[in-house]
C-alpha positions in Angstrom: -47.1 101.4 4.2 -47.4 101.7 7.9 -48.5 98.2 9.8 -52.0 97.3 10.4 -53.3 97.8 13.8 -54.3 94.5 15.3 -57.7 93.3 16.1 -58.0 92.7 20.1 -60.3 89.9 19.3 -59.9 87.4 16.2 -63.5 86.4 14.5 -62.8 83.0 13.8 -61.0 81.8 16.2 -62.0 78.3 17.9 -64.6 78.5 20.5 -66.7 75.6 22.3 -68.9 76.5 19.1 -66.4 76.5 16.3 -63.7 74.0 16.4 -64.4 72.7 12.7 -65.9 74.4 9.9 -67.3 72.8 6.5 -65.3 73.1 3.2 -68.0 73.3 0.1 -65.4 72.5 -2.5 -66.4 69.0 -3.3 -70.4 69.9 -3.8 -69.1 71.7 -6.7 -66.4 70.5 -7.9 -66.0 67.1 -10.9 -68.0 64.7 -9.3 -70.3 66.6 -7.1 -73.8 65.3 -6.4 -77.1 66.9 -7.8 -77.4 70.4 -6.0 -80.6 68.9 -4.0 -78.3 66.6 -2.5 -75.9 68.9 -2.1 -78.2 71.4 -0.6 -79.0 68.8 2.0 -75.3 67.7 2.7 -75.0 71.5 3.9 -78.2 71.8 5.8 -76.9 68.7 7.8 -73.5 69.9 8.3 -75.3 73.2 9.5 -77.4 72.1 11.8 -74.5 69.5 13.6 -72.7 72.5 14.2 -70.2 73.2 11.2 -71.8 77.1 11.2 -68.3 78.3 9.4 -68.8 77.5 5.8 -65.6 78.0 3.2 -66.0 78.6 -0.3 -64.9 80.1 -3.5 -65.5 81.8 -6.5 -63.6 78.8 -8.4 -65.3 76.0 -6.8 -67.0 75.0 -10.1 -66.6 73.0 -13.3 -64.7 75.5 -15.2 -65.0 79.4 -16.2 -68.6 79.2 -17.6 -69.7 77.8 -13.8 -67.9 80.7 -11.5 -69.3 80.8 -8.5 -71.7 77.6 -8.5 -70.7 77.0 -5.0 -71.2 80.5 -3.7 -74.8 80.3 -5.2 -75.4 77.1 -3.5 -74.1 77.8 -0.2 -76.3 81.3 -0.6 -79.6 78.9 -1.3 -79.0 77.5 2.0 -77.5 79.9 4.4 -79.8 83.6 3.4 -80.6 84.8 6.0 -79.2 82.8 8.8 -77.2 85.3 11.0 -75.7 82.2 12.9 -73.9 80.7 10.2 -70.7 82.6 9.1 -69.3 82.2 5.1 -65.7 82.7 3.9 -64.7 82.9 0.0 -62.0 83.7 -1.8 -60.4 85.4 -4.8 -57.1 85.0 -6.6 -57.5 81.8 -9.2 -59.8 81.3 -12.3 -60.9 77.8 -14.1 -59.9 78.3 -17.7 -61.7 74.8 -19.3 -61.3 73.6 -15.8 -57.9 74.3 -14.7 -56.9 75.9 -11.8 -54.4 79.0 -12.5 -53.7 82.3 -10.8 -54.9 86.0 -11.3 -53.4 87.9 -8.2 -53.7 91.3 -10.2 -56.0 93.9 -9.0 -58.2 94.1 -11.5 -59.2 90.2 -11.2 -59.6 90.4 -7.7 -62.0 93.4 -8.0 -64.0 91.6 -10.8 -63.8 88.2 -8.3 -64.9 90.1 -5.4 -67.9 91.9 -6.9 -68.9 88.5 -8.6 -69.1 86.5 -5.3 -70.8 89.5 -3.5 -73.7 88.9 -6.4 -73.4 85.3 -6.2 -73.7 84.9 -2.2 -76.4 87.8 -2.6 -74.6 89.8 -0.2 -73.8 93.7 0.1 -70.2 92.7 2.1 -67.8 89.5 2.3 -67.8 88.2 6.0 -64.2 86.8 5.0 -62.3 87.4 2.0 -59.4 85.1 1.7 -56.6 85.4 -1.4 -56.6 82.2 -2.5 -52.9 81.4 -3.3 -49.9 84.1 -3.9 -49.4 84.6 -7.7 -46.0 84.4 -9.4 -46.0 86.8 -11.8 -47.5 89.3 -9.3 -46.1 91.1 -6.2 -47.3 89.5 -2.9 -47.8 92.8 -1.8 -49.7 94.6 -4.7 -52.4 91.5 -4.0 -53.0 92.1 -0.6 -53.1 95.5 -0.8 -55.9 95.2 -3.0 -58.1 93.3 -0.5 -57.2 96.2 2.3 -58.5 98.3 -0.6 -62.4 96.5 -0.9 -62.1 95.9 3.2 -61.9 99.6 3.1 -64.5 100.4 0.7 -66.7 98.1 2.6 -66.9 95.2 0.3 -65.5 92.7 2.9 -65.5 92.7 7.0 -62.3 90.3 7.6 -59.3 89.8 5.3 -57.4 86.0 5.1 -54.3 84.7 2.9 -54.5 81.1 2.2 -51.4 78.6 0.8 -49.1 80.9 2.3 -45.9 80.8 4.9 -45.4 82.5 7.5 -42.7 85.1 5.7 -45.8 86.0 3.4 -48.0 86.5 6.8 -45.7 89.2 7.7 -45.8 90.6 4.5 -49.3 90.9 4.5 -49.9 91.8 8.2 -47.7 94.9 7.2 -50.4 96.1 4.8 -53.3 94.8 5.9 -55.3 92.7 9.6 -54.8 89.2 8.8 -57.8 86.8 10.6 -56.7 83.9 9.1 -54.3 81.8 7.2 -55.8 78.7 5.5 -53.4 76.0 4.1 -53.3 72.0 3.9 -52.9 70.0 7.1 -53.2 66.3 6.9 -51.3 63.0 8.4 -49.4 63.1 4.8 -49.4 67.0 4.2 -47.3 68.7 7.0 -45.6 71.4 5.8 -47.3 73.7 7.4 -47.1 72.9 11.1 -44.7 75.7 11.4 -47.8 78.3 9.8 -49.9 76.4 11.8 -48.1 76.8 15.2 -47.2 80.4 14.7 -50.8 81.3 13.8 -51.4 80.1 17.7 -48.9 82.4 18.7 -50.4 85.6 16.9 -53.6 84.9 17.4 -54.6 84.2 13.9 -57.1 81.8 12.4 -55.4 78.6 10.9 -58.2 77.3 8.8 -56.7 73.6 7.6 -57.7 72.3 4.2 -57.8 68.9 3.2 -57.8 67.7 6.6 -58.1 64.1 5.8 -55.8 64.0 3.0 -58.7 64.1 0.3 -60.0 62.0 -2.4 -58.1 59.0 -2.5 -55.4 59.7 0.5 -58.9 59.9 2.8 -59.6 56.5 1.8 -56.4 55.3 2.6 -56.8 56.3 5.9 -58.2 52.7 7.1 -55.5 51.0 6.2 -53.2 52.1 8.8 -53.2 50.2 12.5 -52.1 53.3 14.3 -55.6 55.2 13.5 -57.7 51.8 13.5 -56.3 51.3 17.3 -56.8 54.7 18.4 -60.6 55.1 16.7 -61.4 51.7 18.4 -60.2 53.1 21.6 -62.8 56.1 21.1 -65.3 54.6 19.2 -65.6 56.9 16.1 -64.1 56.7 12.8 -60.5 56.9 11.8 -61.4 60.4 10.0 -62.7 62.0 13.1 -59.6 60.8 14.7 -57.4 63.0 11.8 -59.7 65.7 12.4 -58.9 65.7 16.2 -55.0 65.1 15.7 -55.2 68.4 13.0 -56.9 70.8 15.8 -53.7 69.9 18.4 -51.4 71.7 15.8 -52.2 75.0 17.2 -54.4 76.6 19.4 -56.5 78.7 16.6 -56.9 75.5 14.5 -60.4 74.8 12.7 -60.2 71.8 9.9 -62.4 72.3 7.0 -63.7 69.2 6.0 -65.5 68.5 2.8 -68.3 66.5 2.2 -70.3 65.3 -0.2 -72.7 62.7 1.4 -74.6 63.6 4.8 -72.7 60.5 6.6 -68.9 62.1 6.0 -70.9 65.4 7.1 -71.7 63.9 10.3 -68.9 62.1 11.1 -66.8 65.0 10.5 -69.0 67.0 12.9 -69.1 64.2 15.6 -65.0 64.5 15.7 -65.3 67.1 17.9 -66.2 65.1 20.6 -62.8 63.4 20.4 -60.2 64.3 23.1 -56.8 62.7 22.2 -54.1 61.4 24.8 -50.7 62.8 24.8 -49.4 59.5 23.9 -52.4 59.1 20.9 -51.2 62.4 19.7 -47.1 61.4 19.8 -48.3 57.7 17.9 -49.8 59.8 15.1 -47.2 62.5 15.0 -44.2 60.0 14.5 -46.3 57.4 12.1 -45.1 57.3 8.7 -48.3 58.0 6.5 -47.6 57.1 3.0 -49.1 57.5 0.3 -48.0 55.4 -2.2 
């Protein structure tokens, strides 16, 4: 398999328009609100800015509900060229578990479900959601150089991967963008993170705050309460601007399921940390007991 020929110019990467996207996992996901509410939550990211939208073909109850976030992300974005919507395939939701399916045939069913369910005729960006054990890396990814070929998808992404598996992939396939979890407590991919920079890759970062309860926790440490006095926003936009110094192609991807975290999140791009704000978070211990 001969190497991919580089792009001279990387879709996603941040811009004075996109330094943070919005992750629809949570609308769908236990515990999501009504899809009204939900609807709105998106409209109001949307319209602060957050015009890269993640999502996935598994962001749903279980397997009866595939694609529930696709479909509600598609209710709200149709036919809005200035928003731009990544999914992903690779994982199913058997009575609401999360497991993997790397093989081809699942991620030819999983793509041609989430072009019906975003109601579109090709994938903006079509991200394998997590490398599967019992499946070479490489027979995967060649699968989504297969549907970029046939025209199913425009950009192809790897997420929950290291940097080993990037060059894997890059041998088979254009990688755009590498999305795996970046948070105060989750940092075990700064080196993914910092050699995305290098190569000119995407690095979209999940769970940016830590999510569900380790977001909540966030208050409770002085470091962040001093430094979001200092600026006057909210210790989460603070995170959000300490995650986007990890690299210059970083993007968090928030979640949100009320239009106040939408807005906040949004807002964080007004943030400019110090050098020395940046060190004090770096070398904080962030536990989460």
């Amino acid at each position: 398999m001969s190497a991919a020929t580089p792009t001279s110019q990387h879709p996603i990467m941040p811009t004075s328009q996109l330094s943070i996207g919005f992750g629809g996992m949570p609308l769908s996901i236990q515990g999501r609100p009504p899809e009204d509410v939900g609807r709105k939550v998106l409209q109001a990211a949307i319209d602060a800015g957050m015009t890269f939208v993640d999502t996935a073909d598994v962001y749903c109850l279980d397997e009866h509900d595939i694609g529930h976030n696709e479909r509600l992300i598609a209710s709200v974005v149709r036919g809005r060229d200035d928003v731009k919507v990544a999914t992903k395939g690779g994982l199913r939701r058997p009575r609401g578990a999360w497991t993997n399916d790397g093989s081809p045939k699942h991620l030819r069913e999983a793509c041609e479900h989430s072009l019906r369910a975003m109601g579109v005729e090709r994938i903006w960006l079509y991200q394998f959601h997590a490398p599967d054990p019992s499946v070479p890396f490489e027979k995967s990814v060649e699968t989504f150089a297969e549907l970029q070929r046939e025209g199913k998808c425009v950009h192809v992404g790897l997420s929950n991967v290291s940097v080993e598996q990037i060059d894997a992939a890059s041998r088979i396939v254009t990688i755009e963008s590498v999305q795996n979890r970046l948070n105060p407590y989750f940092r075990e991919s700064l080196d993914v993170a910092a050699e995305c920079g290098k190569r000119g890759i995407a690095f979209l970062a999940y769970s940016p705050v830590g999510g569900g309860r380790l977001a909540k926790k966030l208050p409770q440490f002085d470091v962040l309460q001093r430094i979001a006095k200092a600026h006057g926003r909210s210790v989460h936009a603070v995170v959000l601007a300490w995650v986007r110094t990890k690299g210059p192609t970083v993007v968090p991807i928030p979640g949100a399921r009320t239009l106040e975290h939408a807005l906040d999140s949004a807002r964080s791009v007004s943030v400019a940390l110090t050098p020395e704000e940046i060190a004090e978070i770096d070398t904080a211990e962030f536990s989460r007991a």
